[in-house]
C-alpha positions in Angstrom: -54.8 -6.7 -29.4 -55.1 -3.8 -32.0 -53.1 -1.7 -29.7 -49.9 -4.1 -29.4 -50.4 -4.6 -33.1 -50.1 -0.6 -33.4 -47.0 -0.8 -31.1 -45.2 -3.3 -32.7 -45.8 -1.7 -36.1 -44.8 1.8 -34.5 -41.1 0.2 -32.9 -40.8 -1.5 -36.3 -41.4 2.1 -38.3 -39.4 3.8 -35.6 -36.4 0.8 -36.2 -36.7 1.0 -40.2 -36.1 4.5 -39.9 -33.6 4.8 -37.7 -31.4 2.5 -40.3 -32.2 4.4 -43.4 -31.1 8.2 -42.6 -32.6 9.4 -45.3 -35.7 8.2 -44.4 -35.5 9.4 -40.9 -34.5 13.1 -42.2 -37.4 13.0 -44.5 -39.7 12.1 -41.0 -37.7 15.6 -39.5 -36.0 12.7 -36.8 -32.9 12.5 -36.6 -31.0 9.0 -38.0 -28.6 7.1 -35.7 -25.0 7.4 -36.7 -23.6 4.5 -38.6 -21.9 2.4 -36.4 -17.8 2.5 -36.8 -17.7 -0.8 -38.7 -20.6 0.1 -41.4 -19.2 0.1 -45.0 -20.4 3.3 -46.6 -23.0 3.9 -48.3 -23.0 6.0 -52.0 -25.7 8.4 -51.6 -27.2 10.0 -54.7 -27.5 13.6 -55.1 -30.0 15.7 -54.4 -32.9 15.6 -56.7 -31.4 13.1 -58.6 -33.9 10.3 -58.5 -37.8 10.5 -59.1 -40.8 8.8 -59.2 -41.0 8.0 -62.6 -44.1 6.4 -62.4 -46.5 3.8 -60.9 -49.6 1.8 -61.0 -52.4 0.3 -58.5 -53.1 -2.4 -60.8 -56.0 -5.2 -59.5 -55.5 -8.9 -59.9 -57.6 -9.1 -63.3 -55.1 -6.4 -64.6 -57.2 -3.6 -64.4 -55.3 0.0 -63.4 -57.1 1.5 -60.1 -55.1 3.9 -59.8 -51.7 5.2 -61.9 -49.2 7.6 -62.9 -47.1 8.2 -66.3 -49.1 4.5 -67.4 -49.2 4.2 -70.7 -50.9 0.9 -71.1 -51.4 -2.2 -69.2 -52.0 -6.2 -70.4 -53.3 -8.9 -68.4 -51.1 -11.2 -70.2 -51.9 -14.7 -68.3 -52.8 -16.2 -65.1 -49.9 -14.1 -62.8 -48.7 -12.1 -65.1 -48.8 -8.8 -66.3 -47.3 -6.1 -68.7 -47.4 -2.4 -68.0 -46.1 0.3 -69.9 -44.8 3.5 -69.1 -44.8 6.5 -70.8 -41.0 7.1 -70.5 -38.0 5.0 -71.0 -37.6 2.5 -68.0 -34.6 0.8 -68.7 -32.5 1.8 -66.4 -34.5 2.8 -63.4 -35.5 0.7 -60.5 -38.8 -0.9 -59.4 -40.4 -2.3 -56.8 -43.9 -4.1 -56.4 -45.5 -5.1 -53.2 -49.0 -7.1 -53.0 -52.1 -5.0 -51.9 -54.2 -7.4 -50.1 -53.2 -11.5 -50.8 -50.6 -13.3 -49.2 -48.1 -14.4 -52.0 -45.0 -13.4 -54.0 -44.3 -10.9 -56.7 -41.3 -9.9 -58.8 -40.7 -7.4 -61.5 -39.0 -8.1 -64.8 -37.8 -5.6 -67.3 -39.5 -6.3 -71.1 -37.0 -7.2 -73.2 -39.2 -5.5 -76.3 -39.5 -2.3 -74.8 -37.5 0.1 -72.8 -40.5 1.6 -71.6 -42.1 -1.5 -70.4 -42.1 -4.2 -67.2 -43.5 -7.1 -66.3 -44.9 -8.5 -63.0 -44.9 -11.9 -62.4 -47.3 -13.0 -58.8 -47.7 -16.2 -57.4 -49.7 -17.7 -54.4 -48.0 -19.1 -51.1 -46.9 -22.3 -53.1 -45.1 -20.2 -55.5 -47.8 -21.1 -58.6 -48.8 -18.4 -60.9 -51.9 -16.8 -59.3 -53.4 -13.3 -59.9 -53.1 -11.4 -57.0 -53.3 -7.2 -57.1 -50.5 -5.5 -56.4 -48.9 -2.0 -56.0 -46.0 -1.7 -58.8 -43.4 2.1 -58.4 -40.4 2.8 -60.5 -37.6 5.1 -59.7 -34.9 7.1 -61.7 
């Protein structure tokens, strides 16, 4: 069983990759051509964006693990408010749960520029804690 799991997980990597080219130069394989019909894609430069930050943050709202945090707030049952230690206004993020089946979304704080909120939920969509991984980009 682990081994078709490791498969399956492997032609899934292998299919993600092959989609983004990007991501498959960054692997050193080489991406599929677009097919003929594919609208085109604006690329940014080189260099251009960065890891501005990010944050292993565990469902009580403690920071495991972080980068460029500033400060984090357990602010209520689901949700959270982390600050960076730049602006994050106009950079994108992205949060994806660590362990718990569930949802999460990330919300810019309309207070501060350098902070966001997550927001998680359980399978039924109520607020629940749940830990989760949270990066931004810029």
């Amino acid at each position: 069983m682990h081994r078709q799991n490791m498969r399956a997980a492997t032609l899934v990597a292998a299919a993600m990759l092959s989609a983004v080219p990007s991501l498959a130069r960054a692997q050193g394989q080489a991406a599929s051509p677009p097919a003929a019909d594919a609208p085109a894609v604006a690329q940014p430069p080189p260099g251009s964006s960065r890891t501005a930050g990010w944050a292993v943050v565990a469902a009580n709202g403690a920071l495991d693990r972080f980068k460029n945090v500033a400060a984090n707030i357990h602010t209520g049952i689901g949700a959270y408010r982390i600050t960076f230690k730049d602006k994050v206004d106009r950079c994108r993020y992205v949060a994806t749960m660590t362990d718990d089946f569930g949802f999460v979304r990330v919300l810019r704080y309309k207070s501060d520029q350098r902070a966001l909120v997550v927001e998680t939920a359980n399978t039924s969509g109520a607020p629940a804690d749940r830990s989760f991984y949270l990066q931004v980009i810029c």
